[in-house]
N, C-alpha and C positions, 0 to 999 in steps of 0.2 A: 412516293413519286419524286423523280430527278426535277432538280433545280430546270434543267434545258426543258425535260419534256414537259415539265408545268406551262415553262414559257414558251414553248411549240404548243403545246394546248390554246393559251390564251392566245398567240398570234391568230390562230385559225378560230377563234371563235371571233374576235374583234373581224378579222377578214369575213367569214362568213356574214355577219351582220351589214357589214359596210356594203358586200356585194348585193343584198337584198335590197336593201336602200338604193343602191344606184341602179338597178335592172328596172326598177318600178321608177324611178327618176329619169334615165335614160329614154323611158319607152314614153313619159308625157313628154320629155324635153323634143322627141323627135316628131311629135304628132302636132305641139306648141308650131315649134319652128315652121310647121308649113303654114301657116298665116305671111311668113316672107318670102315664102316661091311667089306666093301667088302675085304678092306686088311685085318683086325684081323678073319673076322668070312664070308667066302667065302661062307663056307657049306650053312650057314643060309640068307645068301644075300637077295636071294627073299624072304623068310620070313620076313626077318627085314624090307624090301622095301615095302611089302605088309602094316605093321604095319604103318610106318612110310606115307606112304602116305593115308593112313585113316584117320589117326590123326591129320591131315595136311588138306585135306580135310575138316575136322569137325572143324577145325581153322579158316577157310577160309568163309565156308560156317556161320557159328559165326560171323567172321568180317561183312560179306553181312547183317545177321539177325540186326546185331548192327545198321549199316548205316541206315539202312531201320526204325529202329524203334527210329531214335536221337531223335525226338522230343517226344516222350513218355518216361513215367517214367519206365522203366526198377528194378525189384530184381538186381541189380549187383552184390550184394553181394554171393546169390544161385551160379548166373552163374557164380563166378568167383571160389565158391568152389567146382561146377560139374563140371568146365574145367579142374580146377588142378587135379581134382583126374582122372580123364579119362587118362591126361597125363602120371598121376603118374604110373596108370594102366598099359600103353602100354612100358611104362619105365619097371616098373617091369616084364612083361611080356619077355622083349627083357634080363632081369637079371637073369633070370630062365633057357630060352633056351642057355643061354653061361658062364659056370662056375660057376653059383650059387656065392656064397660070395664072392668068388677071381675074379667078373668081372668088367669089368674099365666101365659101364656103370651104375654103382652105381654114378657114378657123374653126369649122367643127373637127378637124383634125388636132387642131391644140387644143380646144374644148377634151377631148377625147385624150389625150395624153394626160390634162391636169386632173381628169375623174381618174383613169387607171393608176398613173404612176401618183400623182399627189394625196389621194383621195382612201386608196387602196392598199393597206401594211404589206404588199407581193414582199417577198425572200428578194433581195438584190440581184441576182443570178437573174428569176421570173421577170424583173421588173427590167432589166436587159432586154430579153428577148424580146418583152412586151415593147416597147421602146423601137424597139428592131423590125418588129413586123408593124408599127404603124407608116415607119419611113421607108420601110421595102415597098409597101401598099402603096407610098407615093408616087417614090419615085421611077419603078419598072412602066408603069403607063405615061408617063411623065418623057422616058426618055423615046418613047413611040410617037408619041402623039402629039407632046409639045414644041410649036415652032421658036417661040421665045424663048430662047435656052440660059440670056441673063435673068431673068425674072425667075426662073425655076430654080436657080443655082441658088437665088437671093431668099427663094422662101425656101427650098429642100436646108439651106445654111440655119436661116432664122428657126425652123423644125428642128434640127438636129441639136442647135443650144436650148430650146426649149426645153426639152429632153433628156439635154444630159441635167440642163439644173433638174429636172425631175430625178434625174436617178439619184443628185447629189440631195436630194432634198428626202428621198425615201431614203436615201441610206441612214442620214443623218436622224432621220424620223425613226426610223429601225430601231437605232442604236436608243432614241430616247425612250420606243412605247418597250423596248426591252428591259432598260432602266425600271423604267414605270411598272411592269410588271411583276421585278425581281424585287424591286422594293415591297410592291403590294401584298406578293408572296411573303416577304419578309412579316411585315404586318399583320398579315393573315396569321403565320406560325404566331407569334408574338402574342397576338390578341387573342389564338387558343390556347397557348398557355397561359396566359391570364385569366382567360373564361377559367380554365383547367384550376389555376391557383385559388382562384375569386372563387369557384364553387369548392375548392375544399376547403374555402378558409371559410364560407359558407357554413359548410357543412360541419366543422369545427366549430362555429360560431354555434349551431346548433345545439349541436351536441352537448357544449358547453351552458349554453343556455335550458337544456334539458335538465342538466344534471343539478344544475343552480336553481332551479325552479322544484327539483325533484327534494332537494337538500332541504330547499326553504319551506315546502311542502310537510317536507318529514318534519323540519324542527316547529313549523306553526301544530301540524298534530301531538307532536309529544307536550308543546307548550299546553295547547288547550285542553289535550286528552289525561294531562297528570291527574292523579292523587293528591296529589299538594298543590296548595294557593302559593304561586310564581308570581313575583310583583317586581318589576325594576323600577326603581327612584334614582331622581338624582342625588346631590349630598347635603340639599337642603330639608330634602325628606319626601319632595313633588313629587307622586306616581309617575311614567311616564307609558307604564304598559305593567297591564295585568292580566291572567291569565281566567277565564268563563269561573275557576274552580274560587277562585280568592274572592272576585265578585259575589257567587252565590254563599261562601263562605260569612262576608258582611251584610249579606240582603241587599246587595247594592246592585241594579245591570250595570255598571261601570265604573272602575274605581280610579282611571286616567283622572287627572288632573286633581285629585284631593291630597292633603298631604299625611303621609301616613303618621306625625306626632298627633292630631286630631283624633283617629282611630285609635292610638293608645291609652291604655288607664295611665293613669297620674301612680306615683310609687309602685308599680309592677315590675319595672324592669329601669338599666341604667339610662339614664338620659340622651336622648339623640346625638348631643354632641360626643359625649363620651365614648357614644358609640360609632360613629365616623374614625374618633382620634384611634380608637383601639382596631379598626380595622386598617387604618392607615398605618399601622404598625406589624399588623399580626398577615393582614390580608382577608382572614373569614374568623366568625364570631358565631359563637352557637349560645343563645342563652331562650329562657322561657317569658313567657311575661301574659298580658290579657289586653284583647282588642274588643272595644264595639262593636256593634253592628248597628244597623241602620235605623231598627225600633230599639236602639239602647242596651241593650242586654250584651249582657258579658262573655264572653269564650277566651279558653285557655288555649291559648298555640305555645309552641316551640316551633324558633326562626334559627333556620344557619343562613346568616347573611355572607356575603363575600364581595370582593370590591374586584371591579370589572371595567375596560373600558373599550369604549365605542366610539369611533372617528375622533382618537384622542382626545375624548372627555370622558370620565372619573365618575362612574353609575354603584349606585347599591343591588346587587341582585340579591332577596329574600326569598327561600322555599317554606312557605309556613304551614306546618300541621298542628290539625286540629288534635288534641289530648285530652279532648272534656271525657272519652272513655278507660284511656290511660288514668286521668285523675279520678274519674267514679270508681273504677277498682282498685288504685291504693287507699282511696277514704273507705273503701268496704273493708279491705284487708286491714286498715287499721285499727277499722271500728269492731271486725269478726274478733283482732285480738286481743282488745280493748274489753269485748265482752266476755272474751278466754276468761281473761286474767279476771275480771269482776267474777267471772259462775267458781272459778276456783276458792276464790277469797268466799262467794260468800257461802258455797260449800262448808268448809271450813268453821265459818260464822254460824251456820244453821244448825252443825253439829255439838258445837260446842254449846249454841241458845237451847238447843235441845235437852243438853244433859241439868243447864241449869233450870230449865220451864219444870223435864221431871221431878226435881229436885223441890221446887213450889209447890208444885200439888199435891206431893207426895208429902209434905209437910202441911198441908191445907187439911187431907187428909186426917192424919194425927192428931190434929189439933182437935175437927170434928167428932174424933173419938175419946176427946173429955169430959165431964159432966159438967154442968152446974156452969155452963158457958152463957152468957147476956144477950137476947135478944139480937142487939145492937152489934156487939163482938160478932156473931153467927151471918150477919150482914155484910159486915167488911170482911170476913172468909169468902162469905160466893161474890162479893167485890173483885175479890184477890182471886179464887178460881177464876172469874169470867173472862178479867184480864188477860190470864197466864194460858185461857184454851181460843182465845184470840189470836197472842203471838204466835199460838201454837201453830195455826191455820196459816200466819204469817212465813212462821217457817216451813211448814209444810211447800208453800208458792215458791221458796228461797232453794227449796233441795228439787224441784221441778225445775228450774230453773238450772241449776249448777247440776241436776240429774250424772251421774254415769253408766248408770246401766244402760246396755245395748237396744238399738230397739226393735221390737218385735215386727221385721218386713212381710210383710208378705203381697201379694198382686192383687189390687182392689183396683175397683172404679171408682175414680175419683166422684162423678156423680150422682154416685151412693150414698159416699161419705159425706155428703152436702145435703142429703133427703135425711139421712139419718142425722144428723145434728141439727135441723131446723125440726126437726119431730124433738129432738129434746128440749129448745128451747121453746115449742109453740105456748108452752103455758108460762110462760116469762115474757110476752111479749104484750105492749102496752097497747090497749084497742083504739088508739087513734095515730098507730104506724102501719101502713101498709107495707105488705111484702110482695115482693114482684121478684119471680124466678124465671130463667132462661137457659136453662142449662140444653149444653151440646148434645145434637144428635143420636152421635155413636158415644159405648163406651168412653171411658179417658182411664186408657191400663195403665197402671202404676205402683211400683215396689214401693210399699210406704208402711207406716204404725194407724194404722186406722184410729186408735185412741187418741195418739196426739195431734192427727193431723183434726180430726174433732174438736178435740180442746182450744187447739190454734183459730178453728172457724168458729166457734163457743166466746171466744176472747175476744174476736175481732168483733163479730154480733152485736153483743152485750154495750160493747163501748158506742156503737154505730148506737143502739136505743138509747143510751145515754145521751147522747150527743144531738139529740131529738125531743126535749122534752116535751114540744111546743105541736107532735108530732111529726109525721113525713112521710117520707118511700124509702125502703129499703131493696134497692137490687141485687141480687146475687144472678152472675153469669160464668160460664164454663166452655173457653172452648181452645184450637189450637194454633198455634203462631209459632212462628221460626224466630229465636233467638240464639245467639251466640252462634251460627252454625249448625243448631238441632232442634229438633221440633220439640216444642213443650208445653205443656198442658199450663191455661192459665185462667186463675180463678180469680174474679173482681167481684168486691164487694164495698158497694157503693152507700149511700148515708145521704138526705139533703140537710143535715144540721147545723152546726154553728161554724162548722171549720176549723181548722188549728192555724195558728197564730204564723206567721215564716220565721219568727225568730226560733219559735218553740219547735217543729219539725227535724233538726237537726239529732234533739233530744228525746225523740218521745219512744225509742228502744232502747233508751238508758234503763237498769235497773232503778225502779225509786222514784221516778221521775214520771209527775203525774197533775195535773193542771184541777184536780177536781176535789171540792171541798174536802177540808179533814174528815176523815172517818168515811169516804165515800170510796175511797181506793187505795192502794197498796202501792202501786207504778210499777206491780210487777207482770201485768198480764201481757201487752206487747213485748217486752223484754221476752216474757216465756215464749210467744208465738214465733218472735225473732229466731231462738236457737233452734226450735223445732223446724222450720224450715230449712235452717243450714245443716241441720243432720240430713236431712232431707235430699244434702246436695241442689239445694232450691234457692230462689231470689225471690226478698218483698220489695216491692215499691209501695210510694204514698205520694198522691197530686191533693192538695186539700187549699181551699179558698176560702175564707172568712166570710161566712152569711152564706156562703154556696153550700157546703157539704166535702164531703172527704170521701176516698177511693183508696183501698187498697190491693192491688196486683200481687199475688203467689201464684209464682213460674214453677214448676213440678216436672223432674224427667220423665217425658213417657217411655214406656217400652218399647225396647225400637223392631221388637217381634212380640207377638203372645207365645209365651214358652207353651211346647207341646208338653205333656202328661200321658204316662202309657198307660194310664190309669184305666182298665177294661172293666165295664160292667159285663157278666154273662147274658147272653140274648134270649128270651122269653118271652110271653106275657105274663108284666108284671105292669100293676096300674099304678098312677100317685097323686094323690090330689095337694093340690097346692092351695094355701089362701094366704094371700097379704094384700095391705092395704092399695101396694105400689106397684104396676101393673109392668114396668119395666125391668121390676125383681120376678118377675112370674114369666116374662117371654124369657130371660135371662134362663133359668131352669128349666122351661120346659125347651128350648134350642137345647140347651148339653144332651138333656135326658131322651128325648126325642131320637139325636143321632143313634144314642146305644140302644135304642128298639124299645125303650120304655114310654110307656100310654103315660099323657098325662090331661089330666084335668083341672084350671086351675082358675081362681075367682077370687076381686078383689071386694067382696061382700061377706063379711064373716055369716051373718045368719044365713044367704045364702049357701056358703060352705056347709054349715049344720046341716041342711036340709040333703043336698047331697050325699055325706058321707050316713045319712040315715038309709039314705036309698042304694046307695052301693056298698054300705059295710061288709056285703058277704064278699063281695071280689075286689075290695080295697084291704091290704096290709100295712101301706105305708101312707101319713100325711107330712105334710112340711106345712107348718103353723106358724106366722109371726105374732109375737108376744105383745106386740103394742100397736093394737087396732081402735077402729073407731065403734063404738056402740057393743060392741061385746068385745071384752078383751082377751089374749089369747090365754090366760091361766082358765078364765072360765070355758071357754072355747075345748082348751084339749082335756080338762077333768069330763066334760060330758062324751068326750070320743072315747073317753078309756071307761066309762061308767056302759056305754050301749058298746062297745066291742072291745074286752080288758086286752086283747091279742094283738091288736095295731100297733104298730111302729108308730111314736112320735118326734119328728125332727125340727125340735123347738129354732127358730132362726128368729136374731134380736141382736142389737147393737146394745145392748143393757146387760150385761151378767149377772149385777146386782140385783134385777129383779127376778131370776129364776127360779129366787129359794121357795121349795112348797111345792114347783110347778111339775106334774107328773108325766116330763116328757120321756124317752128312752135315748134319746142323740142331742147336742147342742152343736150350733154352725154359729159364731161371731161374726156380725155383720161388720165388714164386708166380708165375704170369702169368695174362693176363684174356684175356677172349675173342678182343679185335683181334688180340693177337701170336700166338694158336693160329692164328687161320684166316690171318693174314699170312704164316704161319708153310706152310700147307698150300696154300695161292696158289699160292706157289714150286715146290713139289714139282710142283704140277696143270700148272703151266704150261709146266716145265722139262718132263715127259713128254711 
């Protein structure tokens, strides 16, 4: 919109308004005033009353016309020059009927001029006119009617300066409410472009404050959400902000305000100050050192500090990670090669003790094959023998230990090999220790030496009854946990006995290195259990408390599938009776055997077994027997199978090989064995019939 027609707009809305006000002001002023007919001019009362409420009326009913038609563009100017004259009219009218020249109602005529022309923004031009037709209104009846023609001369004179000051007073007022409008207009523009500015600068502020909020957002999440304990201090060493990870690092909920040379060990790392100095040089420092925690204990961090400042003040910023795993597997790596080099040496050692022991007896020997030797002399020989088949046994532990040979893997269950090695030592164990077992569920598949891994839980055992003399509980538990990344098979075996000392712990998978009276141990049985698990690809642990008891943990890969085997039995009937003692080696067989459509029957009651195989020897060929049962043992067991039916298959199964001399089976399975060598194992039989 144009500068003009804005201010043609606002003239005629200011007029508009002004005219509404005086139409409804006009029409009480006219009703008011007749309270002064009635004293000055009585006669005329209802006349004037009549006039007067016409006029008034037609005021009124104007106002209503106005209202009604606001939002339409209205002539205002017409109707504002046919309302004046109409009034002018009834004015004059009401001037004629009461003294002509000399009536005081000649002043609702300048009443009427200072409402239209003072009152009313008219266009200069309108406000002419309007001026024009109040004094035509006068003076045309004026020159008819009135005989006094000084007195008419003296008010149509006094009318007509009335009037022009009105038109000089609306011009001048023109000119100001134009002013007033142009500026306001101005103002208006102004103050919407400043609304315009104020809200983009708004909405920048925003934005900005979005993004500052988004920033600070993000750097409080990377702060709290790190891997690494974030600590800023100042350069006296005062926390000033630490980050949820460095807190739970110390055991502390908040580490503000403490100083971090407090948390430090004493001799771990260089001194606070030097550490300031060397930053104040370098800028960042990376060194390792060991901090507290809150119940005391120690932890190994590496700090890259670096020097940082904030609202120009001179801050330490610390990223501290935790390395107690870093350090556990360099002391393992050092301590694996530590052990290298000890199995090499005493390799070496064992072979060469070897040649000089045979070298003893074999001279021991000769010596026993002279005559006419003393009682006493014959004495310090099996002295000399007994010694020399001692170390011998010595060395035998030494080349188990420093071992080379490969070792025989194959897929067992781990909680086989833990049934079958407490069946060997059940008659080694002292009858005021109780044994408490727990092993896993399922299976625990795993490539291993069944022998060693035996030995290894044989050595661990034996030392747990040692460590008991006074008796106790011995628990042994099996089951699976995710470590490093993979699942693995973990065997704890627990002890409530004397404990190991913390000094002693450090050493006690040293070859040699052994806490128990002379002549009671060798220090080589942990050392051996030690390598046997790292062939193993395996981790021990050990937590042991003095007067508590001791615990040791072997982590073992499981298989991270059960290898399939095309190994096919032909489909038949063909029946098999099963007997052993352990009722989880018998579902174990009869699941493979089952699949391949073989009947099976199976009992963990040996003379129950007897009785069966007496009742179905006609349509039994095959049994699977173990060798080490309770109440009949399995050499007597399968001599009477093969005495009532000489034609049977027997498939002797036993963790013991040394006992099978004599024993009249036709197949042997080494406990553990997997599924390939049972059904390789029944192939044979199937196909041989």
């Amino acid at each position: 919109m144009t500068e003009e027609k804005y201010v043609q707009e606002e003239f005629y809305k200011i007029t508009y308004r002004r005219v509404e006000f005086l139409l409804l002001f006009g029409a009480f002023l006219f009703l008011l005033l007749s309270l002064l007919d009635y004293l000055t001019v009585p006669a005329r009362f209802y006349l004037f009353l009549l006039l007067r409420t016409l006029i008034s009326a037609f005021l009124i009913l104007c106002y209503f016309v106005l209202s009604t038609l606001r939002n339409k563009k209205l002539p205002l100017n017409i109707f504002i020059l046919v309302t004046t004259s109409l009034c002018a009219v009834v004015i004059e009218l009401m001037i004629l009927n009461h003294e002509g020249p000399h009536s005081p109602y000649y002043a609702g005529l300048i009443l009427l001029s200072i409402f239209s022309l003072g009152m009313i923004p008219l266009p200069i031009i309108w406000a002419f006119f309007t001026a024009l037709a109040i004094c035509t209104i006068y003076i045309i009846p004026a020159l008819f009617f009135f005989t006094n023609k000084i007195i008419f001369i003296v008010n149509f004179f006094f009318l007509i300066i009335i009037n022009l000051t009105l038109l000089i007073w609306r011009y001048l007022d023109n000119k100001r409410l134009q002013k007033e409008i142009t500026l306001t207009q101005e103002l208006a523009k102004e103050k919407e472009l400043l609304s315009e500015y104020s809200y983009k600068l708004e909405q920048l502020v925003e934005e900005r404050n979005k993004e500052l909020q988004m920033s600070e957002t993000l750097l409080n999440t990377l702060f709290e959400n790190a891997n690494e304990g974030i600590i800023i201090a100042n350069l006296k060493g005062t926390i000033i902000k630490a980050n949820s990870y460095a807190s739970r690092l110390h055991g502390f909920e908040v580490l503000e305000g403490l100083n971090i040379q407090m948390l430090e060990v004493p001799n771990k790392s260089m001194p606070w100050e030097r550490k300031i100095k060397e930053l104040m040089e370098k800028h960042t420092l990376l060194y390792e050192t060991e901090h507290y925690t809150k119940e005391g204990n120690r932890i190994p961090l590496e700090i890259s500090s670096s020097l940082i400042e904030i609202n120009d003040q001179k801050y330490i910023q610390l990223f501290c990670r935790d390395i107690s795993e870093r350090k556990k597997m360099q002391a393992e790596l050092i301590y694996s090669q530590k052990m290298e080099s000890i199995g090499i040496m005493a390799g070496g050692i064992a072979h060469d003790f070897n040649n000089i022991l045979s070298a003893i007896l074999g001279n021991v020997e000769l010596l026993r094959m002279q005559e006419s030797l003393t009682e006493s002399f014959l004495q310090k020989l099996n002295g000399i023998e007994e010694a020399a088949r001692s170390a011998s046994q010595i060395v035998s532990k030494l080349l188990d230990f420093a071992r080379k040979k490969p070792l025989d893997m194959v897929t067992i269950d781990l909680n086989m090999v833990v049934s079958e090695s407490m069946k060997l030592i059940s008659n080694l164990k002292p009858p005021n220790i109780k044994i408490s077992m727990n092993l896993y569920e399922k299976p625990l598949m795993l490539k291993a030496d069944p022998i060693m891994l035996e030995q290894s839980i044989v050595n661990i055992v034996l030392n747990a009854f040692d460590a008991m003399p006074q008796g106790g509980v011995l628990k042994i538990s099996t089951t699976i946990v995710e470590k490093g990344g993979e699942k693995k098979a973990k065997l704890s075996i627990s002890d409530t006995g004397v404990g190991i000392p913390p000094e002693h712990l450090p050493y006690i998978f040293d070859p040699f290195f052994t806490t128990k009276k002379k002549g009671k141990g060798t220090g080589l049985g942990l050392a051996v259990v030690y390598g046997i698990v790292k062939e193993h690809k395996g981790n021990i642990e050990v937590e042991s408390y003095v007067s508590q008891g001791t615990t040791f943990h072997i982590y073992l890969p499981l298989l991270q599938q059960q290898e399939k085997n095309t190994t096919s039995v032909p489909m038949g009937t063909h029946t098999i009776l099963v007997i052993d003692d352990e009722e989880r080696i018998i579902s174990f067989i009869k699941e493979v055997l089952e699949k391949e459509g073989i009947n099976v029957i199976g009992t963990t009651n040996p003379q129950e077994g007897l009785e069966l195989f007496k009742t179905l020897r006609r349509s039994l060929k095959t049994v699977i027997v173990d060798l080490v049962m309770p109440n009949i043992d399995g050499k007597t067991l399968i001599s009477s199978f093969k005495k009532l039916s000489p034609t049977v298959k027997i498939i002797c199964i036993t963790g013991y090989p040394k006992l099978t001399e004599n024993v009249p089976f036709d197949f042997l399975l080494i406990k553990p064995f997997d599924r390939s060598k049972l059904l390789e194992t029944i192939k044979k039989i199937i196909s041989n019939n």
